[in-house]
FIMI-509181 format. One record per residue (C-alpha): x, y, z; residue number from 1. Coordinates in steps of 0.02 Angstrom, whole numbers, always signed. Example, Ala and Ser with C-alpha at 12.3 -4.5 7.8 and 13.67 -1.06 7.14 Angstrom:
FIMI-509181
<r c1="+615" c2="-225" c3="+390" nr="1"/>
<r c1="+684" c2="-53" c3="+357" nr="2"/>
***
This chain:
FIMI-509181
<r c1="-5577" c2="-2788" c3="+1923" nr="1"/>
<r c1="-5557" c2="-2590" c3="+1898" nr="2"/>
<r c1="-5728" c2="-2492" c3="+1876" nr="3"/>
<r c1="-5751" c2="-2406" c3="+1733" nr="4"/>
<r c1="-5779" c2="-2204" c3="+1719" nr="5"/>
<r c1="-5904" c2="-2102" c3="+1645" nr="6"/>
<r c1="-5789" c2="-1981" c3="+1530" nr="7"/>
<r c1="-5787" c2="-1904" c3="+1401" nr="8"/>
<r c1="-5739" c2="-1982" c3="+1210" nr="9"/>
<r c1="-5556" c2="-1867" c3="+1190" nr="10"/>
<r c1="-5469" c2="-2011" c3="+1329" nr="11"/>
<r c1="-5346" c2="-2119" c3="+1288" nr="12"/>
<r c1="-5399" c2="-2276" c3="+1252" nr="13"/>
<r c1="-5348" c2="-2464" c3="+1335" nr="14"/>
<r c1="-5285" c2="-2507" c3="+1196" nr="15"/>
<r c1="-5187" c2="-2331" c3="+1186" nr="16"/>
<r c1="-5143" c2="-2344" c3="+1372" nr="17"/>
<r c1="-5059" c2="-2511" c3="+1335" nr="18"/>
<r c1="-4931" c2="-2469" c3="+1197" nr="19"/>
<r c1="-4906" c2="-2321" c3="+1288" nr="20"/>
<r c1="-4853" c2="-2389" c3="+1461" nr="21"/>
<r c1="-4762" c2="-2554" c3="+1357" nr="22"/>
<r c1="-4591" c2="-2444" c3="+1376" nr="23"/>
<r c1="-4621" c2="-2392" c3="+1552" nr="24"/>
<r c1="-4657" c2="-2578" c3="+1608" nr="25"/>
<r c1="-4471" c2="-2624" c3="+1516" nr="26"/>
<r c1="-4381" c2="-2470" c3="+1606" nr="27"/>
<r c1="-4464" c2="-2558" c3="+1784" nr="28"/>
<r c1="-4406" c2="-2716" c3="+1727" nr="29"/>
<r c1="-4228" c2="-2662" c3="+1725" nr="30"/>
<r c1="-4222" c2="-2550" c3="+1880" nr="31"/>
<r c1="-4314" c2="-2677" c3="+1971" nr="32"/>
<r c1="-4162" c2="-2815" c3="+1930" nr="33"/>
<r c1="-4020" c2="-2659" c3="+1972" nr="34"/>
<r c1="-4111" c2="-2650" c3="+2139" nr="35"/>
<r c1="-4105" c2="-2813" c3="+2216" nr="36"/>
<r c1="-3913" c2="-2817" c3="+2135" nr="37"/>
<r c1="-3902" c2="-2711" c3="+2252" nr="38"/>
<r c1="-4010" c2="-2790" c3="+2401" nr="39"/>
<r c1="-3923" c2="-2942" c3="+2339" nr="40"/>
<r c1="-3759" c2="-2836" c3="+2380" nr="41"/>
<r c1="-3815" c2="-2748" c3="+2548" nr="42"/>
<r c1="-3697" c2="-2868" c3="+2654" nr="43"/>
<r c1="-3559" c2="-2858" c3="+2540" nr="44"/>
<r c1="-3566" c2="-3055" c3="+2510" nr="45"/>
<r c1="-3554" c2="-3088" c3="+2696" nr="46"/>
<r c1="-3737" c2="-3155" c3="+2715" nr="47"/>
<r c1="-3700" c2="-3346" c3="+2671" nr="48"/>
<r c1="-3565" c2="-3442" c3="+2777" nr="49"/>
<r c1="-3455" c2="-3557" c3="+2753" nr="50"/>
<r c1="-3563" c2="-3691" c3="+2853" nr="51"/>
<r c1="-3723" c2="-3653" c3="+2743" nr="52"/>
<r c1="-3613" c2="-3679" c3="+2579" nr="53"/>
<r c1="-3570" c2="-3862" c3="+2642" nr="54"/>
<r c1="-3749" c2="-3906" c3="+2666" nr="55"/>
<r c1="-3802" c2="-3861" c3="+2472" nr="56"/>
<r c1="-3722" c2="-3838" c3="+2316" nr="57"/>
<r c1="-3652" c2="-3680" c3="+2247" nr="58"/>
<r c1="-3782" c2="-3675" c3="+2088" nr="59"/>
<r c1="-3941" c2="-3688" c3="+2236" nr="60"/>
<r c1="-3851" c2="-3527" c3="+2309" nr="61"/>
<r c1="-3873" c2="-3451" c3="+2152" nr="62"/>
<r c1="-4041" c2="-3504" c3="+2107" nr="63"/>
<r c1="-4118" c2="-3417" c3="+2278" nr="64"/>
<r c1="-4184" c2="-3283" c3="+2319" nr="65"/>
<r c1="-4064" c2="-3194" c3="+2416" nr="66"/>
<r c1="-4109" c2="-3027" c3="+2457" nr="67"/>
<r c1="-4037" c2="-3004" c3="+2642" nr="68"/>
<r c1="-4211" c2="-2987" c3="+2696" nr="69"/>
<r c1="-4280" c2="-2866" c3="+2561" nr="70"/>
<r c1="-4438" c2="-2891" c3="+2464" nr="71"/>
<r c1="-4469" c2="-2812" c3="+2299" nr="72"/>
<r c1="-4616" c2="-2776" c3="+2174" nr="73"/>
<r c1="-4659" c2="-2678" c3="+2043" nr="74"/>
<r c1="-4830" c2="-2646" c3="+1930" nr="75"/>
<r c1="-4879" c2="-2519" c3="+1800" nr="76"/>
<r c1="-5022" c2="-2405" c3="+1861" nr="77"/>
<r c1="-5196" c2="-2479" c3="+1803" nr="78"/>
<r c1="-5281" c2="-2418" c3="+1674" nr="79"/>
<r c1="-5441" c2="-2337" c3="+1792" nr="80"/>
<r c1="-5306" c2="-2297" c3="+1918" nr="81"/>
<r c1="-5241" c2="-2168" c3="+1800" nr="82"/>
<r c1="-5387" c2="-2067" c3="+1719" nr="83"/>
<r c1="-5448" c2="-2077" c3="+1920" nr="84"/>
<r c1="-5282" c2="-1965" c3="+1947" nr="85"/>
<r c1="-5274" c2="-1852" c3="+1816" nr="86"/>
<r c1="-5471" c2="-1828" c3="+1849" nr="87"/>
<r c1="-5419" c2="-1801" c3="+2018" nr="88"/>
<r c1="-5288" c2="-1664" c3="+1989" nr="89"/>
<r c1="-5402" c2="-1589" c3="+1854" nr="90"/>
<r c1="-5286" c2="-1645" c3="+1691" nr="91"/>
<r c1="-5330" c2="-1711" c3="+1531" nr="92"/>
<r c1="-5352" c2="-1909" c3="+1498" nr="93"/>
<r c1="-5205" c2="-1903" c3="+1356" nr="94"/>
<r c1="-5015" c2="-1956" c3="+1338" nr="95"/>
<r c1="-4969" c2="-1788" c3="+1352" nr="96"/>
<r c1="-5074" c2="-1764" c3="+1515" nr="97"/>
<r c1="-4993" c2="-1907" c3="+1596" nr="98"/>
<r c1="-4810" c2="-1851" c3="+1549" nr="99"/>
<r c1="-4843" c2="-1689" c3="+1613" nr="100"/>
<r c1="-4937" c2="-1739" c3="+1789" nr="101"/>
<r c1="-4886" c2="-1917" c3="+1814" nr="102"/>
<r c1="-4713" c2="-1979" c3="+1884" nr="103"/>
<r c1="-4794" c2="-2140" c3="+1960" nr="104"/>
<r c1="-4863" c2="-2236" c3="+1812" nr="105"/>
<r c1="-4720" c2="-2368" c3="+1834" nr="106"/>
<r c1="-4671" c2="-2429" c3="+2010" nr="107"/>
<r c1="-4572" c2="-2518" c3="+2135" nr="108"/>
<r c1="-4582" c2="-2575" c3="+2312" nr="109"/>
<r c1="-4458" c2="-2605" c3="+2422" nr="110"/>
<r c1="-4501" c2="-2697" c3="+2599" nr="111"/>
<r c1="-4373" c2="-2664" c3="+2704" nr="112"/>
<r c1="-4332" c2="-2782" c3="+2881" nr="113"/>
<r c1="-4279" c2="-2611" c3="+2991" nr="114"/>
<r c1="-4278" c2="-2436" c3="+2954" nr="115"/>
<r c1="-4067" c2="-2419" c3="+2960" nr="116"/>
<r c1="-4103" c2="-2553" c3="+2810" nr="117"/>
<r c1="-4215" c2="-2433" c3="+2725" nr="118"/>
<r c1="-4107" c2="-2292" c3="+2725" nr="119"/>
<r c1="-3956" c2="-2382" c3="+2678" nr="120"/>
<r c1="-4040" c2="-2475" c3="+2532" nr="121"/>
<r c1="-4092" c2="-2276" c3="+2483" nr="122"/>
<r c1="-3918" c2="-2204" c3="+2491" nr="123"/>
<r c1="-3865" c2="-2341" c3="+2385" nr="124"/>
<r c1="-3993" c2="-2313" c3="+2239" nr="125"/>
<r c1="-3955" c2="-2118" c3="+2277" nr="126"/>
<r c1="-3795" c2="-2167" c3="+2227" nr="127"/>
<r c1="-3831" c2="-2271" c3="+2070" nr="128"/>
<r c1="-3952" c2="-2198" c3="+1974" nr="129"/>
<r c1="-4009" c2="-2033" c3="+1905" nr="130"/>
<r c1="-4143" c2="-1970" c3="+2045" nr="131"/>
<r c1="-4272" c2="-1811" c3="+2014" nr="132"/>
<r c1="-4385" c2="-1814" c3="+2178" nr="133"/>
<r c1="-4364" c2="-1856" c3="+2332" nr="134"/>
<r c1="-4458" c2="-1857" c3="+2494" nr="135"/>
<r c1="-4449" c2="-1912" c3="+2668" nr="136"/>
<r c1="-4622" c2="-1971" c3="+2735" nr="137"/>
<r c1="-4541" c2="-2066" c3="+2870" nr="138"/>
<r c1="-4441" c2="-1891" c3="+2947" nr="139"/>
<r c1="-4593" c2="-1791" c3="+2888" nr="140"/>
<r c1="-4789" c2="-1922" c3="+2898" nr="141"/>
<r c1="-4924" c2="-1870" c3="+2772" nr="142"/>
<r c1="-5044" c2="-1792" c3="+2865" nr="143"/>
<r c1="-5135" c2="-1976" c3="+2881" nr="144"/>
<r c1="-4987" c2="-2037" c3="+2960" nr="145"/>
<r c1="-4935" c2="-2140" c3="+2794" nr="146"/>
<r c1="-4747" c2="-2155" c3="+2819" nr="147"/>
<r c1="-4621" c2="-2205" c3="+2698" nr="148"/>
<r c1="-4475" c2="-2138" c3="+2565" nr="149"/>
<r c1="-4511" c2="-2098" c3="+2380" nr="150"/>
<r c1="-4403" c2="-2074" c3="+2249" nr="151"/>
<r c1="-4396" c2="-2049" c3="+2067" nr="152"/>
<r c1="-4269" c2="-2112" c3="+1958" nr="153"/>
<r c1="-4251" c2="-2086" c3="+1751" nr="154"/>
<r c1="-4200" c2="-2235" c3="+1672" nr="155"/>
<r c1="-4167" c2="-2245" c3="+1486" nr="156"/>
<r c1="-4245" c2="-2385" c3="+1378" nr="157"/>
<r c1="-4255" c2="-2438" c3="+1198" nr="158"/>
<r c1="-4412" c2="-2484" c3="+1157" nr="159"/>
<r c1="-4463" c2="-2513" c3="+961" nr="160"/>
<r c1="-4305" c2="-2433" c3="+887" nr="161"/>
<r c1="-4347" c2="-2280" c3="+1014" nr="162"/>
<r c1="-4253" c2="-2215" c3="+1148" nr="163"/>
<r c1="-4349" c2="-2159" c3="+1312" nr="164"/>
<r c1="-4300" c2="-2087" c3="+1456" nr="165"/>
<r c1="-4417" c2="-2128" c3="+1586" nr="166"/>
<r c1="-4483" c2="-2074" c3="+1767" nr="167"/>
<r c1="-4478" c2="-2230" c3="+1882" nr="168"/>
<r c1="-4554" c2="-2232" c3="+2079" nr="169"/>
<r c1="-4471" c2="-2336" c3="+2197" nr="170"/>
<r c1="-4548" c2="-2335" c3="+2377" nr="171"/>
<r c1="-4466" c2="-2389" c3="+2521" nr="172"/>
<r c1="-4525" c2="-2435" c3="+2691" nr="173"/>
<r c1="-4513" c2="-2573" c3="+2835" nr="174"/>
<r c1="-4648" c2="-2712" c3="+2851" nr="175"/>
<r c1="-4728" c2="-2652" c3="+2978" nr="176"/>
<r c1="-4755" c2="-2474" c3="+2880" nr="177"/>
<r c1="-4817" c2="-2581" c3="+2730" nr="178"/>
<r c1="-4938" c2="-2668" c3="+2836" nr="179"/>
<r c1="-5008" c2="-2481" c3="+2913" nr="180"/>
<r c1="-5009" c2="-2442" c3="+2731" nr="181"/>
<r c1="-5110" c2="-2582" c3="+2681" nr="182"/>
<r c1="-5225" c2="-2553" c3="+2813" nr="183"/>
<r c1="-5245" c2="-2386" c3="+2770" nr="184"/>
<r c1="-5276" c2="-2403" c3="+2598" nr="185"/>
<r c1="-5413" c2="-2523" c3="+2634" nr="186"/>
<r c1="-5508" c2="-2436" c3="+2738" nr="187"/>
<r c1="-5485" c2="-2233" c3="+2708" nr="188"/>
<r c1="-5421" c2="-2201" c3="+2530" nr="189"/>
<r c1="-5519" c2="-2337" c3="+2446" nr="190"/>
<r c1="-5668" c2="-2314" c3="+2532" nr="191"/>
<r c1="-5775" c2="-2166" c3="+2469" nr="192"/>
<r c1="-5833" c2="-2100" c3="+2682" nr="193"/>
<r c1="-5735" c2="-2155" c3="+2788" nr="194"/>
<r c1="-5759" c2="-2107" c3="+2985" nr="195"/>
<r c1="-5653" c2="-1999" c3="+3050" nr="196"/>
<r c1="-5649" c2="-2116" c3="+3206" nr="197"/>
<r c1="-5544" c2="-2251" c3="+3086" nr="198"/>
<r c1="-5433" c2="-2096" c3="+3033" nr="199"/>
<r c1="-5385" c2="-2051" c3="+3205" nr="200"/>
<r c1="-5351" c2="-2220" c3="+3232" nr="201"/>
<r c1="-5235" c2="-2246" c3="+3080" nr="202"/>
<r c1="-5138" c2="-2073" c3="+3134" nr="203"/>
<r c1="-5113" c2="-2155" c3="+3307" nr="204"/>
<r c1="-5056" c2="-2326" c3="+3253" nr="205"/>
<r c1="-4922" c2="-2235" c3="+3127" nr="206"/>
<r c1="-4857" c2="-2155" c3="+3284" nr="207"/>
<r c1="-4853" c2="-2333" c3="+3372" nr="208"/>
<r c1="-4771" c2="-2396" c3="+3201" nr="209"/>
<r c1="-4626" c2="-2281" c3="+3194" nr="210"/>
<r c1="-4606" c2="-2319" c3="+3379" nr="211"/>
<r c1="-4592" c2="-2510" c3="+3357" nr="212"/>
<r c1="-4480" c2="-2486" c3="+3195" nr="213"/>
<r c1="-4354" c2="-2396" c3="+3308" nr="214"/>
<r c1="-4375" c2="-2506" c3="+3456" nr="215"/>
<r c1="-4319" c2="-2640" c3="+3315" nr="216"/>
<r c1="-4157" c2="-2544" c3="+3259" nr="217"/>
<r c1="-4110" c2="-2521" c3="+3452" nr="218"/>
<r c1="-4119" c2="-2697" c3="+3471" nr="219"/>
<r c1="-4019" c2="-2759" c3="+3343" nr="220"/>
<r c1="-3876" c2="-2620" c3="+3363" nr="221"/>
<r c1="-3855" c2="-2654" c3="+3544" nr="222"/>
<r c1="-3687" c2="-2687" c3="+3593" nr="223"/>
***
């Protein structure tokens, strides 16, 4: 459970924060289903054979989920999560303060098996949809060795008679990025002092990460 802050009375409210983020948890909805179309599309329908469609039916084919290796989620940032942010970059708890600061309150995840898979499945959503930031965290680390490619995309949605055109982040890395990542997040950026020792150590297993993810994509491109 989130903690609460000690601010002051002029913040949006849960109740506000709700309605408000209602449309930005629809526009997720729908770029989170045009994304795995597209995982689902990665192989160009050459991911099931012949011999696996004589072993089940056609309609069990359908019902999985087939995502050529891919694993996607989504959320809408939490409530605390948010006035944490804005209090972080000095901005006011409002609407208005999050549409001018915030590009993350709706987001997606994308797991990725290799890194060639990562940057394919990001040229094709390049392609599709309407993107206003980009950056390379895998080419260029954070400076805690967090590695991994962010985008924002504007989707439209109706929502109560109301058109919207909303900012949508859609993260992309391999699993063994998202389990650095996890690890990190656990110990350093949720933890109010951490050592320095445990940073060091995160900034040298990013390096060992990036190593193995490439180790990976020579593998499976040998000839």
């Amino acid at each position: 459970m989130e903690e609460p802050l000690n601010e002051p009375l002029n913040i949006i409210t849960k109740r506000e924060y709700y309605e408000y983020t209602m449309p930005f948890k629809r526009a997720s909805e729908l770029v989170e289903l045009e994304v795995k179309h597209l995982c689902e599309d990665y192989y160009a329908g050459n991911s099931i054979s012949d011999s696996e469609i004589d072993d089940e039916d056609l309609e069990d084919i359908y019902m999985s989920n087939n995502l050529n290796g891919f694993i996607i989620t989504s959320r809408i940032k939490k409530y605390y999560s948010t006035l944490r942010k804005l209090k972080k970059k000095n901005c006011p708890a409002t609407t208005d303060g999050i549409d001018k600061n915030l590009q993350d309150i709706a987001g997606i995840r994308i797991l990725a098996p290799t890194l060639t898979d990562a940057y394919r499945i990001c040229k094709d959503i390049k392609r599709e949809f309407e993107v206003i930031g980009f950056d390379d965290y895998i080419e260029n680390p954070k400076k805690s060795g967090y590695q991994s490619l962010h985008l924002i995309v504007r989707k439209q949605v109706k929502y109560r008679k109301e058109k919207k055109t909303l900012p949508i982040e859609i993260q992309i890395r391999t699993y063994a990025q998202h389990s650095w990542s996890y690890t990190e997040h656990k110990t350093v950026y949720s933890n109010p002092n951490p050592s320095d020792e445990t940073k060091e150590k995160l900034r040298a297993r990013s390096k060992s990460v990036l190593e193995f993810d490439q180790d990976i994509d020579a593998l499976l491109h040998e000839e």
